[in-house]
N, CA, C and O of each residue as an XYZ file, in Angstrom:
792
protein
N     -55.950      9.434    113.002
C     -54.723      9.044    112.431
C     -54.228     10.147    111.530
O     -54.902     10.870    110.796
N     -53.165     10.143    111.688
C     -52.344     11.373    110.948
C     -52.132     10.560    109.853
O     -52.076      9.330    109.813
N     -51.976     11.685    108.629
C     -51.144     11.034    107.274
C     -49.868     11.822    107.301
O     -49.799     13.018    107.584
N     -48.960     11.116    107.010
C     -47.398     10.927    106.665
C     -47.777     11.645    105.257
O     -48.647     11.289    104.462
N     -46.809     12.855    105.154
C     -46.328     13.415    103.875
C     -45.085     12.365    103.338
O     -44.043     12.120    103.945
N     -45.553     11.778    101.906
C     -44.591     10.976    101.437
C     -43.487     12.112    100.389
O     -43.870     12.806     99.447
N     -42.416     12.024    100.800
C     -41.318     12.961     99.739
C     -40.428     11.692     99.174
O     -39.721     10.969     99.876
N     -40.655     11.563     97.502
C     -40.070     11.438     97.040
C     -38.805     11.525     95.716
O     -38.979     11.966     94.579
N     -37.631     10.999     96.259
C     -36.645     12.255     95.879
C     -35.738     11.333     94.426
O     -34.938     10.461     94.764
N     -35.909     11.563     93.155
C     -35.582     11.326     92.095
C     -34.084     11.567     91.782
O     -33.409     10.883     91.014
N     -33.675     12.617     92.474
C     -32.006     12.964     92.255
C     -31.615     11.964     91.898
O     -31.572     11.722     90.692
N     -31.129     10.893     93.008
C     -30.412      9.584     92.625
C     -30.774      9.136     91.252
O     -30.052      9.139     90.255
N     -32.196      8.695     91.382
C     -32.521      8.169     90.060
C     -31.995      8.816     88.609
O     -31.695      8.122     87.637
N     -31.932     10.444     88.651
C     -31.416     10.986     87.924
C     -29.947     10.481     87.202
O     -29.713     10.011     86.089
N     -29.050     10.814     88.402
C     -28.125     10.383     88.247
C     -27.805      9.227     87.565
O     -26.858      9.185     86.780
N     -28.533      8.265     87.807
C     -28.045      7.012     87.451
C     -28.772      6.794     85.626
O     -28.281      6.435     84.556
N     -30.017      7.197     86.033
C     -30.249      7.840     84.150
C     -29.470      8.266     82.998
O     -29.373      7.707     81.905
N     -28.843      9.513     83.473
C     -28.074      9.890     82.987
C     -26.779      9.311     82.536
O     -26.512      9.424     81.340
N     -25.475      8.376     83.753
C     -25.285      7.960     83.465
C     -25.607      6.558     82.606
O     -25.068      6.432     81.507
N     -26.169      5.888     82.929
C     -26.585      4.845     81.791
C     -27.061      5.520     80.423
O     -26.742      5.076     79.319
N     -27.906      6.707     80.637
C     -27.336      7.392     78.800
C     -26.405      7.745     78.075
O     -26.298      7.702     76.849
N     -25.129      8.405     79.525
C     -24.138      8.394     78.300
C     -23.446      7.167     77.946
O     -22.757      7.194     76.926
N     -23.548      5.627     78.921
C     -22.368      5.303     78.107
C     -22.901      4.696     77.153
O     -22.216      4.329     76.199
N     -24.258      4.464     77.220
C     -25.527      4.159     76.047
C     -25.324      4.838     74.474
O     -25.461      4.304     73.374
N     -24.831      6.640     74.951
C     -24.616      7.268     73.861
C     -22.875      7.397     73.534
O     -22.480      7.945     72.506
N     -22.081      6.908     74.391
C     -20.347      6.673     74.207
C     -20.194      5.630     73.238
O     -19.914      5.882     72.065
N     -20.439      3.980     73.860
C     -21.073      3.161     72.996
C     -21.619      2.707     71.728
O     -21.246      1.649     71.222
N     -22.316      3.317     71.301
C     -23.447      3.399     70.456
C     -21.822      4.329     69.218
O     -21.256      3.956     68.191
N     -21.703      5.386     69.975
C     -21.061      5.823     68.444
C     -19.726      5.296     68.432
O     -19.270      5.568     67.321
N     -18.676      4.538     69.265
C     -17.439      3.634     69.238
C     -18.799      2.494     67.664
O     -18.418      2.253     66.519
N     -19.847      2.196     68.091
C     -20.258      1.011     67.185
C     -20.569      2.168     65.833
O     -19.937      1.920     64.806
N     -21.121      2.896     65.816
C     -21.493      3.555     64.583
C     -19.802      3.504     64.137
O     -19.486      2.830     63.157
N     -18.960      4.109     64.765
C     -17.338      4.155     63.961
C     -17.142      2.893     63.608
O     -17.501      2.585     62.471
N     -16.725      2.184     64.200
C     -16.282      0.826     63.449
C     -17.494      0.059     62.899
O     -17.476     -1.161     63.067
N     -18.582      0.623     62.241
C     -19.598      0.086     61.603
C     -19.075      1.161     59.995
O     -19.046      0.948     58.783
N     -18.826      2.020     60.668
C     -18.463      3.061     59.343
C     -17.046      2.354     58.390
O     -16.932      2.013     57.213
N     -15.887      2.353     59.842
C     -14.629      1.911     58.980
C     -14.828      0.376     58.530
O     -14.361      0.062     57.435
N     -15.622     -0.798     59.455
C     -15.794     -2.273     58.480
C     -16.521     -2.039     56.734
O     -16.285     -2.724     55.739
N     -17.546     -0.691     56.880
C     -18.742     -0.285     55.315
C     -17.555     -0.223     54.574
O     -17.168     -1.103     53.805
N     -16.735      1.293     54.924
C     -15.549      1.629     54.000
C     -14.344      0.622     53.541
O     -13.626      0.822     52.562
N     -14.238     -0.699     54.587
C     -13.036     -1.549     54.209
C     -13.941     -2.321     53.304
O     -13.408     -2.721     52.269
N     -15.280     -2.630     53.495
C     -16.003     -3.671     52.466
C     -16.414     -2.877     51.170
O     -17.116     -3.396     50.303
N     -16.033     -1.849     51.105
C     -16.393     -0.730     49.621
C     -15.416     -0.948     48.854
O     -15.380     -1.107     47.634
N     -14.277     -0.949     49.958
C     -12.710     -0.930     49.063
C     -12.326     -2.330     48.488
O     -11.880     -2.316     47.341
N     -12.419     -3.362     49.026
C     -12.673     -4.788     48.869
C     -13.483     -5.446     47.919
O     -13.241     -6.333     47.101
N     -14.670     -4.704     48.260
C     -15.205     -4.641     46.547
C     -14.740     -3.984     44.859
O     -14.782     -4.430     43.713
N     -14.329     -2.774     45.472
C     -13.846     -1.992     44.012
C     -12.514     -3.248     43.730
O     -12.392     -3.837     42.656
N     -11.706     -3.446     44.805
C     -10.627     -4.226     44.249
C     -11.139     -5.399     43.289
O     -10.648     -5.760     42.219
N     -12.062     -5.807     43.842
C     -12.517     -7.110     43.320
C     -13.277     -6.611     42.574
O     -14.237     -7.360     42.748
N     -13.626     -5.833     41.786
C     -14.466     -6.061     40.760
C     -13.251     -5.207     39.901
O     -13.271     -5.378     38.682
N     -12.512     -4.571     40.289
C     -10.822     -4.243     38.885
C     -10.264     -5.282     38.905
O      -9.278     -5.164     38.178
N     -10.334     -6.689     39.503
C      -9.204     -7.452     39.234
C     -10.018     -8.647     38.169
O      -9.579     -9.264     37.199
N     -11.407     -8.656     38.839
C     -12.470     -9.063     37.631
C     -12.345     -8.437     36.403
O     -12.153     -9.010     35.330
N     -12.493     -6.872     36.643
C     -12.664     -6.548     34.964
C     -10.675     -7.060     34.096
O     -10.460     -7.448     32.948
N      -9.976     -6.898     34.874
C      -8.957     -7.403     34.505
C      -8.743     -8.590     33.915
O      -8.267     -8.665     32.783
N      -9.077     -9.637     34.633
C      -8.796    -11.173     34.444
C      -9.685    -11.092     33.102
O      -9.156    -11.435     32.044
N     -10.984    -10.662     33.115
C     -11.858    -10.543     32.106
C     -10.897    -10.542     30.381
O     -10.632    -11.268     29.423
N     -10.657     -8.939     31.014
C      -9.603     -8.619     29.564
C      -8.832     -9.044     29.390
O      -8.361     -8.788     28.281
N      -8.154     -9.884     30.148
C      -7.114    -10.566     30.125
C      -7.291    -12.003     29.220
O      -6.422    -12.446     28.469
N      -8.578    -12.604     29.461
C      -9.056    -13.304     28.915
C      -9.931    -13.234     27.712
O     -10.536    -14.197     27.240
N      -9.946    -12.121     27.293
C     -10.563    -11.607     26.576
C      -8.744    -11.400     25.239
O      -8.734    -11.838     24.088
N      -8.135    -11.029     25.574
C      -6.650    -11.121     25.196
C      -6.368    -12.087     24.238
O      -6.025    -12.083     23.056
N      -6.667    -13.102     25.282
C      -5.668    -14.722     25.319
C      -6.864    -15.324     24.098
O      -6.490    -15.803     23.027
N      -8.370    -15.191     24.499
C      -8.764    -15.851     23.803
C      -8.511    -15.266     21.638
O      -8.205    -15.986     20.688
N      -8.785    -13.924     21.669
C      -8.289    -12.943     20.711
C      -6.972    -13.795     19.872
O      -6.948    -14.329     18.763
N      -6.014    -13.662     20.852
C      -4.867    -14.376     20.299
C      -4.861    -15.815     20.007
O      -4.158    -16.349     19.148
N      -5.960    -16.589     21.031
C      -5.831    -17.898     19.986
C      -6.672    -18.184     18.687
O      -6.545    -19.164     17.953
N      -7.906    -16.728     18.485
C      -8.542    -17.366     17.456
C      -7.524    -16.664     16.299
O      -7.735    -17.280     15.254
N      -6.641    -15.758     16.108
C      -5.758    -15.460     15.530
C      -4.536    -16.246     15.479
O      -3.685    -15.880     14.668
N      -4.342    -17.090     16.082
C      -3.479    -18.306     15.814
C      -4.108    -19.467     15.032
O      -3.559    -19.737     13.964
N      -5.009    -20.082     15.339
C      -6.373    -20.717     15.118
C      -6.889    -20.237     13.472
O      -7.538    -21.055     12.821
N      -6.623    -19.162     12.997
C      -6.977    -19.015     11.977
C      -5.517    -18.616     10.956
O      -5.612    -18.432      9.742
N      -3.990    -18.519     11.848
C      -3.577    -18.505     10.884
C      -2.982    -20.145     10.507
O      -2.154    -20.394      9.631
N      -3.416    -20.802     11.103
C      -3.219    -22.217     11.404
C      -3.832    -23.300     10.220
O      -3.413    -24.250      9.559
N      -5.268    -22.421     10.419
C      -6.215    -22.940      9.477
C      -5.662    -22.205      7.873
O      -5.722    -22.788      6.790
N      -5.326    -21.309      8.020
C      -5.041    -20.315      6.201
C      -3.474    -21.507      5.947
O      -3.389    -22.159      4.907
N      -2.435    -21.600      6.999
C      -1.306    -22.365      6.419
C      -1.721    -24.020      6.005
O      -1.039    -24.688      5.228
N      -3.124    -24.584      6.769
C      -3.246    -25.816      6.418
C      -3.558    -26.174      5.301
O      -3.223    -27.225      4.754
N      -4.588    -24.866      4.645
C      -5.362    -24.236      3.015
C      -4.324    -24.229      2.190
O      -4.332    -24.909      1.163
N      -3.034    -23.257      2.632
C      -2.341    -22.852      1.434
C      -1.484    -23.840      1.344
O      -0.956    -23.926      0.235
N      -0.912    -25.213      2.727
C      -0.417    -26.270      2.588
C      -1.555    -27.296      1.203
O      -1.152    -27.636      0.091
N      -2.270    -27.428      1.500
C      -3.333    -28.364      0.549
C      -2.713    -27.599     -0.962
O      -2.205    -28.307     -1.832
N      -2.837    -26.046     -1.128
C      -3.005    -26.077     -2.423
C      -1.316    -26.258     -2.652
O      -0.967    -26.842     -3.678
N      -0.489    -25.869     -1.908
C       0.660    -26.003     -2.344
C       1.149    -27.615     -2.531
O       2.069    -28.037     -3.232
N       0.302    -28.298     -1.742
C       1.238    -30.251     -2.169
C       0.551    -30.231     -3.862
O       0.759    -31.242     -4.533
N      -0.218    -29.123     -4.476
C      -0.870    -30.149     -5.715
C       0.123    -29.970     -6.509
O       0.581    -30.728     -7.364
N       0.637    -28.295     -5.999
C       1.571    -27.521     -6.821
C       3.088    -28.121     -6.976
O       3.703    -27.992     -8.034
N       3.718    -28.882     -5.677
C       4.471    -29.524     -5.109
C       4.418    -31.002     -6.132
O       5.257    -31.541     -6.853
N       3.214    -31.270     -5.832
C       3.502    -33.060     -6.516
C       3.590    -32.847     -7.805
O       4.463    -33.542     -8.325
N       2.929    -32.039     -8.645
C       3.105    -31.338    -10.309
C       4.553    -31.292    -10.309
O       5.325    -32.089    -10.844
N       4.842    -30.145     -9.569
C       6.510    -29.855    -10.050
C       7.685    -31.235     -9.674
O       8.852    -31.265    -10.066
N       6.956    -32.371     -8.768
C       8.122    -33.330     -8.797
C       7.735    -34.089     -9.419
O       8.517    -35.040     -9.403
N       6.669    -34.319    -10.201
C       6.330    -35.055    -10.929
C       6.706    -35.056    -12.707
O       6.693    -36.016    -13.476
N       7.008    -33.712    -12.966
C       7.129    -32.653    -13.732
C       9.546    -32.910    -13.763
O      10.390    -32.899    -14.659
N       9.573    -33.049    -12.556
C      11.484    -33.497    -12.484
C      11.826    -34.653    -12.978
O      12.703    -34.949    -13.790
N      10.627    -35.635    -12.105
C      11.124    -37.080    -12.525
C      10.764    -37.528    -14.241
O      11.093    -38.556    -14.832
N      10.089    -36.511    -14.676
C      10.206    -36.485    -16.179
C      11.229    -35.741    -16.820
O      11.300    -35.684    -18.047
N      12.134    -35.089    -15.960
C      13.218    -34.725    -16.556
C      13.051    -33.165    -17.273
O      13.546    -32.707    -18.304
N      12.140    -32.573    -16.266
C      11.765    -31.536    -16.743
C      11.851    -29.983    -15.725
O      11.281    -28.892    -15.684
N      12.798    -30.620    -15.094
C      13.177    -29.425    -13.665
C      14.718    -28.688    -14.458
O      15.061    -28.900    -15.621
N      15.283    -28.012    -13.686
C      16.300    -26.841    -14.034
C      17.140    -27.556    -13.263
O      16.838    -28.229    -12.277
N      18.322    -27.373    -13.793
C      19.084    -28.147    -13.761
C      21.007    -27.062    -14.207
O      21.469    -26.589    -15.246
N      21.352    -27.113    -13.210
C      23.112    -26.511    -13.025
C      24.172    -27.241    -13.353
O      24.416    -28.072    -12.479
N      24.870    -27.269    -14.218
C      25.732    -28.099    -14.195
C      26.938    -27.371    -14.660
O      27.115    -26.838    -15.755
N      28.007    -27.463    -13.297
C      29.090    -27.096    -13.022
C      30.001    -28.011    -14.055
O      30.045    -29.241    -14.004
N      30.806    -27.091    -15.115
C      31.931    -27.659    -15.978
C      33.352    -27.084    -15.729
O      33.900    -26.308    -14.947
N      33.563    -27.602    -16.438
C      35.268    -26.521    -16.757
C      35.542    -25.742    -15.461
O      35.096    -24.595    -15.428
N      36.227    -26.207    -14.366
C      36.710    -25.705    -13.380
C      38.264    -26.183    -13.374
O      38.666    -27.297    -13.038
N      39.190    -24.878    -13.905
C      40.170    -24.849    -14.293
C      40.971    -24.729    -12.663
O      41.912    -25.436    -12.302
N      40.368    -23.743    -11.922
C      40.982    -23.007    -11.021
C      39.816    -22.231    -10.007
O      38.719    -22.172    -10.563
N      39.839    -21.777     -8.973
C      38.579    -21.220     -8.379
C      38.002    -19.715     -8.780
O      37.067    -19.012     -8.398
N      38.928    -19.620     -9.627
C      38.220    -18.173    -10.392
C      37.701    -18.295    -12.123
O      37.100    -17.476    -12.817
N      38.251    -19.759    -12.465
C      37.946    -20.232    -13.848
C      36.891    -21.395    -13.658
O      37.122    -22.526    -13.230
N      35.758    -20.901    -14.044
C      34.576    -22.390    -14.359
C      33.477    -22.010    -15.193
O      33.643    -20.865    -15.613
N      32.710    -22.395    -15.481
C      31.318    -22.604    -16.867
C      30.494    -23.099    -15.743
O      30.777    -23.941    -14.891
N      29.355    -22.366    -15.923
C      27.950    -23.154    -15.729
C      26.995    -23.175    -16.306
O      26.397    -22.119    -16.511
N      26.421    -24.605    -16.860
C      25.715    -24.401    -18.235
C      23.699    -24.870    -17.089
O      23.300    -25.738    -16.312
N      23.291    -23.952    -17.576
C      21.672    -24.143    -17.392
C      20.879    -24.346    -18.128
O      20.578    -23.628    -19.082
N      20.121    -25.945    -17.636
C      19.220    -27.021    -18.515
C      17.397    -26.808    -17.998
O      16.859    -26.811    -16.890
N      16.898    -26.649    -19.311
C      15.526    -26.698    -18.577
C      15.111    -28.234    -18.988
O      15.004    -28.464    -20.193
N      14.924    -29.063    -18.259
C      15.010    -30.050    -18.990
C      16.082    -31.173    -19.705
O      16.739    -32.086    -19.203
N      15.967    -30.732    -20.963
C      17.326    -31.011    -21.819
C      17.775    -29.796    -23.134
O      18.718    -29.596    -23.900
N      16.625    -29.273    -22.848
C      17.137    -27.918    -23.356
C      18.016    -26.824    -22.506
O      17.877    -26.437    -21.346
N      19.113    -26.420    -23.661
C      19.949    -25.416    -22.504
C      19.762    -24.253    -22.921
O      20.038    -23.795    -24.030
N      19.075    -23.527    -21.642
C      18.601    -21.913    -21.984
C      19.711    -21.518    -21.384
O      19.071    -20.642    -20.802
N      20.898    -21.340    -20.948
C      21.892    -20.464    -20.601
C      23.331    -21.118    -20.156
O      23.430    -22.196    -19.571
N      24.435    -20.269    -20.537
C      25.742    -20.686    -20.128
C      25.960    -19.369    -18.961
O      25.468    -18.271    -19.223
N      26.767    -19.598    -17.616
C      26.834    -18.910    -17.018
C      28.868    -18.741    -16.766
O      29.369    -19.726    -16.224
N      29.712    -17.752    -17.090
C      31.004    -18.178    -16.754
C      31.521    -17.502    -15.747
O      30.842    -16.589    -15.277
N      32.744    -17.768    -15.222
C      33.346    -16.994    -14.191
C      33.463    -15.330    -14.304
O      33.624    -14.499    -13.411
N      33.322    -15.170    -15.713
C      33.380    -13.842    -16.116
C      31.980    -13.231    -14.984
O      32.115    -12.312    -14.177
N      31.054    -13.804    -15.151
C      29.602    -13.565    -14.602
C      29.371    -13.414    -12.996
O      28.274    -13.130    -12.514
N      30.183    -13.570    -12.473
C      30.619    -13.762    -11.077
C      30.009    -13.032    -10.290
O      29.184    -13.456     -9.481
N      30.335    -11.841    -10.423
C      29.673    -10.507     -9.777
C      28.105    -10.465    -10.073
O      27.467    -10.045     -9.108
N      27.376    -10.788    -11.136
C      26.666    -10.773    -11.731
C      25.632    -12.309    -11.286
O      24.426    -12.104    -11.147
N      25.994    -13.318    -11.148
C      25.585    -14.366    -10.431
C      23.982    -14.495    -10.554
O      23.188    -14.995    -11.350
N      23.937    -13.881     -9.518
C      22.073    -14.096     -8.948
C      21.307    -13.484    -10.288
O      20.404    -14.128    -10.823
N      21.685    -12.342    -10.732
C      20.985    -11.687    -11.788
C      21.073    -12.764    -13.189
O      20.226    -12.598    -14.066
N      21.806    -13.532    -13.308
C      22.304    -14.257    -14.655
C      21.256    -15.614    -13.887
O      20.112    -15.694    -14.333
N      21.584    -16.418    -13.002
C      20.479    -17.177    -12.543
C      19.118    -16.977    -12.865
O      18.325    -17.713    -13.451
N      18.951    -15.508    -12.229
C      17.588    -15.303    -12.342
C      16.818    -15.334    -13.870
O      15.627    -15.502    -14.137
N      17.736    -15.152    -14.566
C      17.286    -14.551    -16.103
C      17.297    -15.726    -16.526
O      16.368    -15.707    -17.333
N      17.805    -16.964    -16.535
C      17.950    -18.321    -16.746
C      16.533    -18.995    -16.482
O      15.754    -19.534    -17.268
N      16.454    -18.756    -14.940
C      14.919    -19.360    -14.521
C      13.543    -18.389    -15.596
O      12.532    -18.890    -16.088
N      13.893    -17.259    -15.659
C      12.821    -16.758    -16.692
C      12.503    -17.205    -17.940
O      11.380    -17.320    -18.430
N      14.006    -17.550    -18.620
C      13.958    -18.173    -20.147
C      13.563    -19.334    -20.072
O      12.841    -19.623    -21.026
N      13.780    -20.494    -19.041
C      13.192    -21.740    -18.861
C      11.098    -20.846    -18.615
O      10.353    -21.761    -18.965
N      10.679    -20.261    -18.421
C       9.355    -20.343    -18.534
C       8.408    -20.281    -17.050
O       7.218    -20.471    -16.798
N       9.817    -19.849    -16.105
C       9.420    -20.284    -14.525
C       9.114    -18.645    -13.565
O      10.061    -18.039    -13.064
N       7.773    -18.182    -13.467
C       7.329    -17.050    -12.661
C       7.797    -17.491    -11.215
O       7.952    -18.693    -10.999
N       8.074    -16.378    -10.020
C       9.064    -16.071     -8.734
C       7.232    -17.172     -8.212
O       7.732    -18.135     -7.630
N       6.017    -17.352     -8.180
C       4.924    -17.931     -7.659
C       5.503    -19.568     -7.716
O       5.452    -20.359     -6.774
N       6.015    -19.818     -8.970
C       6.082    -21.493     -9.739
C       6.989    -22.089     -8.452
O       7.832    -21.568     -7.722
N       6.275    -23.735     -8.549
C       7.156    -24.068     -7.542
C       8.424    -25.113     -8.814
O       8.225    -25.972     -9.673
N       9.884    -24.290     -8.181
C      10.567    -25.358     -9.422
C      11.621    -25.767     -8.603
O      12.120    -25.023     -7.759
N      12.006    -26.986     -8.824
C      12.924    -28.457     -8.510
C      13.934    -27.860     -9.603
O      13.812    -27.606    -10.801
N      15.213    -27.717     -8.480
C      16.666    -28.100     -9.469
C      17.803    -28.532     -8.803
O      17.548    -28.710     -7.612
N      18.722    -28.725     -9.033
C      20.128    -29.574     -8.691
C      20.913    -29.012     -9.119
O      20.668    -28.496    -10.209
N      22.346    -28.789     -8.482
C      23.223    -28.650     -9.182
C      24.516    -29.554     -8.969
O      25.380    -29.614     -8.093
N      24.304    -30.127     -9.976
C      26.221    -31.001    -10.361
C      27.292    -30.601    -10.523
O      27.694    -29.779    -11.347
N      27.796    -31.118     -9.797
C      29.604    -31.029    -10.070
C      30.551    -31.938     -9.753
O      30.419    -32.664     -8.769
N      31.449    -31.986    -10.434
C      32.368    -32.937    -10.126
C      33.794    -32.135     -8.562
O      34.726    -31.343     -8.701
N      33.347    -32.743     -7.495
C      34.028    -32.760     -6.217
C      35.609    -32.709     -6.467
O      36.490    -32.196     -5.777
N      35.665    -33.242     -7.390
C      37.653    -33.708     -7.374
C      37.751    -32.855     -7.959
O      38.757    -32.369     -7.444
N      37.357    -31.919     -9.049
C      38.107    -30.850     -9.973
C      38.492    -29.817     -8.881
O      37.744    -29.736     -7.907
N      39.486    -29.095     -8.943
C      40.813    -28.264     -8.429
C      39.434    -27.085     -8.436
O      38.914    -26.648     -9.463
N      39.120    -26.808     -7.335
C      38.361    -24.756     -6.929
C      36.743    -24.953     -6.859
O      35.883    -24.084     -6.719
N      36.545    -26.827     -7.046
C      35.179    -26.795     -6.403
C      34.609    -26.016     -4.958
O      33.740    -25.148     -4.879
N      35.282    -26.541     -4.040
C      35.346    -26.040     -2.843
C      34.898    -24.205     -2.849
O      34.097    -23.657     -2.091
N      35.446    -23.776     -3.594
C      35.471    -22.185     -3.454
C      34.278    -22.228     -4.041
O      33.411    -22.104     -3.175
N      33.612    -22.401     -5.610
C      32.893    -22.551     -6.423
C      30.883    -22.688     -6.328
O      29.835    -22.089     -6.568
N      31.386    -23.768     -5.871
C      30.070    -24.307     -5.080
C      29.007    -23.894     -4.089
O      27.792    -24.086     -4.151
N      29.956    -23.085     -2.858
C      29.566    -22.203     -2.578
C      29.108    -20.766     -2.614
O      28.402    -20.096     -1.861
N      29.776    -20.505     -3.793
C      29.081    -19.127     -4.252
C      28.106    -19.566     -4.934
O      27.026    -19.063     -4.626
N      28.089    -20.299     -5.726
C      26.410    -20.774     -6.701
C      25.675    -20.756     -5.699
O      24.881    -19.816     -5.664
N      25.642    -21.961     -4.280
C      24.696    -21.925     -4.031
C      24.306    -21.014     -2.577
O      23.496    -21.418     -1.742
N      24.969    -19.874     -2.490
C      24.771    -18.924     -2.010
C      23.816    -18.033     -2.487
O      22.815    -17.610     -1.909
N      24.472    -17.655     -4.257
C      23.860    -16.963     -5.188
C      21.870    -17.486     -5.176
O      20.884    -16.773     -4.987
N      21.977    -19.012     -5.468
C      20.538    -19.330     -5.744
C      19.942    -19.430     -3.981
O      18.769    -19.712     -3.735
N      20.792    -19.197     -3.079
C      19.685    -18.918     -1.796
C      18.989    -17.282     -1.471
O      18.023    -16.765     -0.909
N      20.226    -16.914     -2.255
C      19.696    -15.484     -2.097
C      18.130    -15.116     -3.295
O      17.210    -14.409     -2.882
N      18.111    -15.711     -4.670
C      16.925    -15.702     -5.194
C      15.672    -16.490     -4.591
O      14.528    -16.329     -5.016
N      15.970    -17.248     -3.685
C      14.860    -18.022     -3.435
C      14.263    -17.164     -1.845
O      13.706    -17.790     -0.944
N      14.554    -15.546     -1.791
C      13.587    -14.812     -1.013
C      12.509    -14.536     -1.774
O      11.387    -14.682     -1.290
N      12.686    -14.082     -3.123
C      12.145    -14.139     -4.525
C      11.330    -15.262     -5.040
O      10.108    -15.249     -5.184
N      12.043    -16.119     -5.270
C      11.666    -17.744     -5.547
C      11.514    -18.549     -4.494
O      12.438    -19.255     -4.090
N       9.844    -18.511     -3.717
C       9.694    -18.970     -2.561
C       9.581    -20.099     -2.706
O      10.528    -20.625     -2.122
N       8.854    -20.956     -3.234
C       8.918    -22.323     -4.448
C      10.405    -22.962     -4.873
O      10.490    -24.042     -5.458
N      11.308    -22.332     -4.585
C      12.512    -22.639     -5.522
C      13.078    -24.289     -4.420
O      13.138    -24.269     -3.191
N      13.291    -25.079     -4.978
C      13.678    -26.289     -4.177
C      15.022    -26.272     -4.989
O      15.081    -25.780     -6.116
N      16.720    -27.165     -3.984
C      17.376    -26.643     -4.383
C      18.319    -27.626     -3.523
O      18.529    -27.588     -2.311
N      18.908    -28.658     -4.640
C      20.168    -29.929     -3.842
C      21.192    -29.805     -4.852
O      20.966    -29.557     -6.036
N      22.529    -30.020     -4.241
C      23.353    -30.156     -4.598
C      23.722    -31.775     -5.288
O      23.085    -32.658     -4.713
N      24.494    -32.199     -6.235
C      25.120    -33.514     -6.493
C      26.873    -33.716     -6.676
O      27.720    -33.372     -7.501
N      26.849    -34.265     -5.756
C      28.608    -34.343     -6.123
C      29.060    -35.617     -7.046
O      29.337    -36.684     -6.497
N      29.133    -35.453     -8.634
C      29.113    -36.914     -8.709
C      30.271    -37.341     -8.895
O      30.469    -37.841    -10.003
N      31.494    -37.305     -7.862
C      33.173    -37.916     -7.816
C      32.457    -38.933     -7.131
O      32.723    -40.061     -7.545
N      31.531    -38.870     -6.099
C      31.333    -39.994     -4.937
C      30.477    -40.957     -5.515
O      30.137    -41.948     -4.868
């Protein structure tokens, strides 16, 4: 018996090796790329999200800042409310004894002619006249000093006049213009009018 020389021929096989490596290696890096650009979109996605964290953070960090600074000036006005009602009920307590400052509009001849006499009490520390006009707030002010009253004191006053006399109208309003303008000064200063025609 003869033996048969066996030839066998790999070419094909080659071929087909090869191809199945490249599209093995075509493949493979299409996935490495869009494995690269999904890393880089989830890098960026993160940085966003952790600046909009540190944001909200400070943001809240802000808000809370500003309410304990509300919160405490809340608490200082409720303090300086307490000490001011003691100061408050003294000084009206201190009127209804007849012991507040006191305006009283006289002699109104005409709206450029009138007297205003100032009572501490029932003592009168000052006459104020139309002559004084220009002078007003400064003559007020010097009034509240001679009555015994520092720009801190809280002081109760009124001022009277009789409504029907001829240049009230004009009158009235400059006084109590004059005493709004001291009471940036006189933060304490409390301050009603009386008309007593009515």
């Amino acid at each position: 018996m003869k033996l048969r020389e066996i030839f066998l021929d790999f070419t094909s096989l080659l071929d087909v090796m090869m191809i199945i490596l490249f599209f093995f290696v075509l493949f493979s890096r299409v996935d490495v790329d869009n494995a690269t650009e999904k890393a880089n979109e989830a890098e960026t996605s993160y940085y966003i999200m952790m600046a909009e964290a540190e944001k909200t953070q400070k943001e809240n960090e802000i808000e809370q800042q500003e309410w304990r600074e509300k919160a405490s000036e809340e608490w200082d006005r409720i303090l300086s409310a307490d000490a001011n009602a003691v100061n408050n009920q003294k000084a009206l307590s201190e009127y209804n004894e007849g012991a507040g400052v006191y305006f009283n509009l006289q002699g109104v001849e005409k709206s450029d002619v009138w007297t205003l006499s100032v009572l501490s009490g029932t003592k009168r520390i000052g006459t104020i006249s139309s002559e004084d006009s220009r002078e007003l707030r400064n003559k007020i002010k010097e009034c509240l000093r001679q009555s015994g009253h520092e720009p801190e004191d809280v002081i109760i006053s009124t001022l009277t006049y009789d409504g029907d006399s001829y240049g009230t109208e004009t009158v009235v309003p400059l006084i109590e213009n004059a005493i709004t303008d001291i009471q940036r000064e006189y933060k304490s200063l409390y301050f009603t009018t009386i008309n007593i025609s009515k």
